[in-house]
C-alpha positions in Angstrom: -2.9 -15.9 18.5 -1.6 -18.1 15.9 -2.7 -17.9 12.3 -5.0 -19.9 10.7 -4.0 -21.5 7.3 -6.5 -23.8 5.3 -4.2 -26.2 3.3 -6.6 -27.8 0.1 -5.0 -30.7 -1.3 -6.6 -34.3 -2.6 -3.3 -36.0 -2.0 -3.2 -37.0 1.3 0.6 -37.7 1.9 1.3 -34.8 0.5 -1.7 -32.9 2.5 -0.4 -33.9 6.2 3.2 -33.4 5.2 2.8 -30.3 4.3 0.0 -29.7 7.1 2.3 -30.8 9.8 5.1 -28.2 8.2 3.1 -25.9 9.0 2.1 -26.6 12.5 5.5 -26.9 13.2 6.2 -23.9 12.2 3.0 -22.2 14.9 0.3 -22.3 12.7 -3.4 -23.6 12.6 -4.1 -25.6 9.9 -7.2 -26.9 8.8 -7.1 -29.4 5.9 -10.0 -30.2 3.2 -9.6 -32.9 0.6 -10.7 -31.0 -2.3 -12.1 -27.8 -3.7 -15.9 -28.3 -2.5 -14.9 -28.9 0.8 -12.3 -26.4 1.3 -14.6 -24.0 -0.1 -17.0 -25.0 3.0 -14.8 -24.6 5.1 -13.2 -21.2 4.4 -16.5 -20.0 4.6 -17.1 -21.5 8.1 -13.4 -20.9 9.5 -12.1 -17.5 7.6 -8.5 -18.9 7.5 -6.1 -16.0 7.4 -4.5 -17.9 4.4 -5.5 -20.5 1.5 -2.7 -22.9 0.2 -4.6 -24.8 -2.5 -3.6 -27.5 -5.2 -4.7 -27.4 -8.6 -5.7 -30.6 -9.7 -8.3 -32.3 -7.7 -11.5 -34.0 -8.2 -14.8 -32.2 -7.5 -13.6 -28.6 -8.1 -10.0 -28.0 -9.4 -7.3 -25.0 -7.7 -8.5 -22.3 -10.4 -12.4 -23.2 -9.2 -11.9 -22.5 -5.8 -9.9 -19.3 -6.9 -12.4 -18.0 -8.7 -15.1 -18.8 -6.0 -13.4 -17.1 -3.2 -12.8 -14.3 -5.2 -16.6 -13.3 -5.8 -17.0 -13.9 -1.7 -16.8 -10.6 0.0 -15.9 -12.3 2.8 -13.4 -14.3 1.4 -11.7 -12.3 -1.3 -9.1 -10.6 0.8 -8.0 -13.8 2.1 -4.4 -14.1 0.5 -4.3 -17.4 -1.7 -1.2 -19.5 -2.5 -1.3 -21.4 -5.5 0.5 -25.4 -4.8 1.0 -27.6 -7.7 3.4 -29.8 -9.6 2.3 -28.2 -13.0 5.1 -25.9 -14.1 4.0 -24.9 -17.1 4.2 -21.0 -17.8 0.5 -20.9 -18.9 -0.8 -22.4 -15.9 1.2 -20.3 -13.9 0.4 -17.1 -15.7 -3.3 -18.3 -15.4 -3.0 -18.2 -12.0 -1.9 -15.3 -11.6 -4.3 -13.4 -13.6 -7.0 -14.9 -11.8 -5.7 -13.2 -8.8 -3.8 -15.6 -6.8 -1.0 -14.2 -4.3 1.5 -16.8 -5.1 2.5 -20.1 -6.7 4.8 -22.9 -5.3 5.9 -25.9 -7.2 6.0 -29.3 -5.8 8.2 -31.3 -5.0 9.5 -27.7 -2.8 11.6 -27.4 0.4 10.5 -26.1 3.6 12.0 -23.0 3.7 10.5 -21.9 0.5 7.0 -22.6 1.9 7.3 -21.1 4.8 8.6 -18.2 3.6 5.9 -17.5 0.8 3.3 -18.2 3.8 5.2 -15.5 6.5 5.7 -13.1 3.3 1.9 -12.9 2.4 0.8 -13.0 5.9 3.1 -9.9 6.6 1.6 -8.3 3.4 -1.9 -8.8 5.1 -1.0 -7.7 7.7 0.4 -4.5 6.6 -2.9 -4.2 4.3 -5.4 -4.4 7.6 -3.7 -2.1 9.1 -3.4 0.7 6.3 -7.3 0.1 6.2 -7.6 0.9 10.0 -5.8 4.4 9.3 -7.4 5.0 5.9 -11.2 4.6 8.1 -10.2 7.2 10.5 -9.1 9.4 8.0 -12.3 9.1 6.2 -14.2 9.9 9.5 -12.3 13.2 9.5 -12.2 13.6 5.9 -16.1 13.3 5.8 -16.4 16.5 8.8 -14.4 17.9 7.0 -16.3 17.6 3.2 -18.8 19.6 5.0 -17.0 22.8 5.3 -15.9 22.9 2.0 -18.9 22.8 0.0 -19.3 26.9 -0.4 -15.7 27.5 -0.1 -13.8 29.0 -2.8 -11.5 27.3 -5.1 -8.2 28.5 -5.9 -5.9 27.5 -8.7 -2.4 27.0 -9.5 -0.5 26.8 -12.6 2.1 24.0 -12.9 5.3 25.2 -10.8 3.5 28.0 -8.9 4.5 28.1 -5.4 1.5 27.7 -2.8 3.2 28.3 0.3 7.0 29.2 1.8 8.7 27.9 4.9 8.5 31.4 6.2 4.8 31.7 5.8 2.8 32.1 8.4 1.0 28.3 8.5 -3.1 29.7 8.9 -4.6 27.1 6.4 -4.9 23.7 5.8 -5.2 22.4 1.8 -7.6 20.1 0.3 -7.2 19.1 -3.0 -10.0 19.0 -5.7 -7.8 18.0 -8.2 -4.3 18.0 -9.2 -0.5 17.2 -7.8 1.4 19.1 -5.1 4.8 18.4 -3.6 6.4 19.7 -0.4 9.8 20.0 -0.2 12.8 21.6 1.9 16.7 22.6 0.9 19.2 21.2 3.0 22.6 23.3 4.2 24.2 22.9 0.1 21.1 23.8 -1.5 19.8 20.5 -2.0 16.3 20.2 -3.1 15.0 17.5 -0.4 11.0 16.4 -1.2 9.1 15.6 1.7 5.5 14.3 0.6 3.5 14.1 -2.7 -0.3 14.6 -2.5 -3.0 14.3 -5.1 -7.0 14.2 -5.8 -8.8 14.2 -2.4 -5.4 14.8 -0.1 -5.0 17.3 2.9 -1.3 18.5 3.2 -0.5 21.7 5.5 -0.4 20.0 8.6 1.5 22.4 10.8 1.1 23.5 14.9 -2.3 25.5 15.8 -0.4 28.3 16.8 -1.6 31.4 14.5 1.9 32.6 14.9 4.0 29.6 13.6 5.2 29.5 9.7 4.8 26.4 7.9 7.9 23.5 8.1 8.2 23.1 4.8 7.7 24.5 1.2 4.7 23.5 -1.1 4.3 23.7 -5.0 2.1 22.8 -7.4 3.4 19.9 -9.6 1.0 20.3 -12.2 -2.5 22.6 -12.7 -3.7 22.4 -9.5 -7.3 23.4 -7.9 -7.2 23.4 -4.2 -9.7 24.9 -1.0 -8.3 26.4 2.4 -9.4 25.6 5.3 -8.3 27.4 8.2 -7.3 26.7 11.6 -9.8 28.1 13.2 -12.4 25.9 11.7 -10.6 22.7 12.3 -10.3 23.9 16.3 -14.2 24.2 16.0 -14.7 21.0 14.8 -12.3 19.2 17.0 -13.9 21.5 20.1 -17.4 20.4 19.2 -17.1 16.6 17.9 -15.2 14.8 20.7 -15.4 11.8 18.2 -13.4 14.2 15.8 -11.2 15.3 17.9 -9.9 11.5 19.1 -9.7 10.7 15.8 -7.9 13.6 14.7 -5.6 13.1 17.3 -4.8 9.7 16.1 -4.2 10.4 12.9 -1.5 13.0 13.9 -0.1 10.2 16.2 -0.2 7.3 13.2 1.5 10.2 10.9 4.6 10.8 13.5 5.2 6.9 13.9 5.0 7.1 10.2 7.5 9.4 9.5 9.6 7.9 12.4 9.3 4.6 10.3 10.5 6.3 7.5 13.6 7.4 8.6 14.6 3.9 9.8 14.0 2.8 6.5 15.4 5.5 4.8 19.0 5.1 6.6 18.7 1.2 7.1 17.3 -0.1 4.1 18.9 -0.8 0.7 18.3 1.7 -2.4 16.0 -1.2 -4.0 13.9 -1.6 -0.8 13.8 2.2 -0.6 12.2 2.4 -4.3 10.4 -0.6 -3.8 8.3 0.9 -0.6 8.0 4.7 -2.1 6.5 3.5 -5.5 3.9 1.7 -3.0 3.4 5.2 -1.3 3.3 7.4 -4.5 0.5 4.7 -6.1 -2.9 6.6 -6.4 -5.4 5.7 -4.1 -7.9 4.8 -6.9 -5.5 1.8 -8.1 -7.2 0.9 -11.1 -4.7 2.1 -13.1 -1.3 1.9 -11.3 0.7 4.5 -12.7 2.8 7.1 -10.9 3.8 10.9 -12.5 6.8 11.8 -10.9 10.2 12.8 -12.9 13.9 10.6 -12.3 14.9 13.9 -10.0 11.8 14.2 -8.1 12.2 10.3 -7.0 15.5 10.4 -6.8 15.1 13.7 -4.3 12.4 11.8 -2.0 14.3 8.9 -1.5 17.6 10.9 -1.0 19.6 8.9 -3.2 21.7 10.5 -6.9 19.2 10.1 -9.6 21.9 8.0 -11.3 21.6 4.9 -8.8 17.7 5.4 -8.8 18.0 4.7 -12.7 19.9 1.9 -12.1 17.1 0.6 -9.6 14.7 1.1 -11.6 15.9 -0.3 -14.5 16.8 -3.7 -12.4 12.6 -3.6 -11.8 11.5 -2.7 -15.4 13.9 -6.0 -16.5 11.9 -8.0 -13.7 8.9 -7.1 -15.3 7.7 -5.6 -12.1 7.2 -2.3 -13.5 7.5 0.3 -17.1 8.8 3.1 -17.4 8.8 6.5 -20.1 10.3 9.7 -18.8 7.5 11.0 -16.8 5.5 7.6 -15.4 6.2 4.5 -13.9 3.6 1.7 -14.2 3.3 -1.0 -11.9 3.0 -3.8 -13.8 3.3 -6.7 -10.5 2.5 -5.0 -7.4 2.5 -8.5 -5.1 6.4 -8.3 -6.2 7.2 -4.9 -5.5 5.4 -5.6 -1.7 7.5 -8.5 -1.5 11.1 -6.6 -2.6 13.3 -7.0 0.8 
């Protein structure tokens, strides 16, 4: 199905050029005149993307901005900013009101097209990491309810929770705190394998009583955690069928992540590579976009020397896409760290 684009410009050369660009290029386009009317029709057509000029009569670019932005309908809809105004302010304006993107006119093809297919892609990606976080929350939620009158154990920073030789009998849910898992290769090399925080499960091993867990786990920082054994999540999955297809997918979504991640991992360069596991490592409550993890720990998960990570990420902090100190990294411009290639 092709993608529907509402293009918002009061010029109207300049509206069916760029409208028949983009049609060209497989896309729906609808076009509105100005902001009032491509504000009526977003609402009536939910356009998978806004391109939208700045000045125009009626309601101006930042207008309709700020409109779509209060719509719950409408918010998520990514919105490209289109204007011959180059002046840092106005682009910095934009930006802080929340728009995805800016393009200056005059501009050539290929760089419109490509900030359309980049934010579409970025869309994309976010529906579907929705679709997994909801069934995760289904099982999540069944699983909240075993955990209420469960006890609570707690680990000081560095303490080891389990072994690779231990016998895996329990999965871990985290109240609060940091945990890594990890594994040594052949020389001794520390290789981390996940990071979980506040509200994460991490265990997942076979069902079998008998088999030992895959990988090591350890407690970044104080950590309070609750166990949940196998046998309890074979109940649930035996008595909820709903659960149990859910759970299943989840498993599923996790080996095609993984699988994923080693394509990336050998194919892609060191600053895509940081670029995508800063994404990962972000807290799920993003209010406040800052990661804890030492050089070595990063440097360790994406399998690189620490010395080439420092060298990444000091390319990113002098892009202004992120901070650093020696324990956290701030995001400071998330749409350009999606959009690093």
């Amino acid at each position: 199905m092709k993608k529907k684009i509402l293009l918002i410009e009061d010029d109207a050369i300049v509206r069916e050029n760029t409208a028949e660009i983009l049609r060209l290029a497989n896309y729906q386009v609808q076009t509105a005149e100005n902001g009032k009317v491509g504000i009526e029709m977003a609402s009536l057509q939910r356009p998978d993307l806004i391109i939208c000029d700045i000045l125009m009569p009626v309601l101006d670019g930042f207008g309709v901005l700020q409109i779509v932005l209060r719509n719950e309908e409408l918010k998520r809809i990514p919105f490209i900013f289109m204007s011959a105004k180059t002046d840092h302010s106005d682009l910095r304006k934009g930006m802080d009101l929340g728009a995805s993107d800016y393009i200056t006119k005059p501009f050539e093809e290929s760089e419109l097209l490509s900030a359309v297919e980049t934010r579409l892609k970025l869309r994309e990606s976010f529906e579907e990491e929705n679709k997994q976080n909801s069934k995760k929350e289904v099982i999540y939620n069944d699983l909240k309810k075993y955990l209420q009158n469960k006890p609570v154990f707690s680990y000081t920073r560095g303490s080891t929770i389990y072994s690779q030789d231990n016998l895996g009998k329990d999965l871990f849910y985290i109240i609060n705190g940091k945990v890594k898992t990890y594994k040594f290769n052949d020389q001794g090399k520390e290789l981390i394998t996940g990071f979980y925080n506040d509200g994460d499960y991490f265990g997942f091993t076979s069902f079998s009583e008998n088999k030992t867990y895959n990988e090591n786990a350890q407690s970044v920082k104080q950590t309070k955690l609750i166990k949940l054994a196998k046998s309890e999540v074979l109940f649930l999955i035996n008595q909820n069928p709903d659960f149990s297809g859910n759970f299943m997918e989840v498993l599923i979504s996790s080996l095609e992540a993984m699988k994923e991640h080693l394509i990336h991992m050998a194919y892609d360069s060191v600053r895509k590579k940081t670029a995508d596991c800063l994404q990962e490592l972000l807290p799920a409550e993003n209010r406040d976009p800052v990661i804890e993890i030492s050089r070595t720990d990063l440097a360790s998960l994406l399998g690189i020397a620490k010395e080439t990570l420092i060298r990444t990420l000091k390319e990113l902090k002098e892009e202004k896409i992120i901070e650093t100190s020696k324990k956290f990294i701030r995001i400071l411009d998330l749409n350009k760290l999606k959009a690093i290639k």
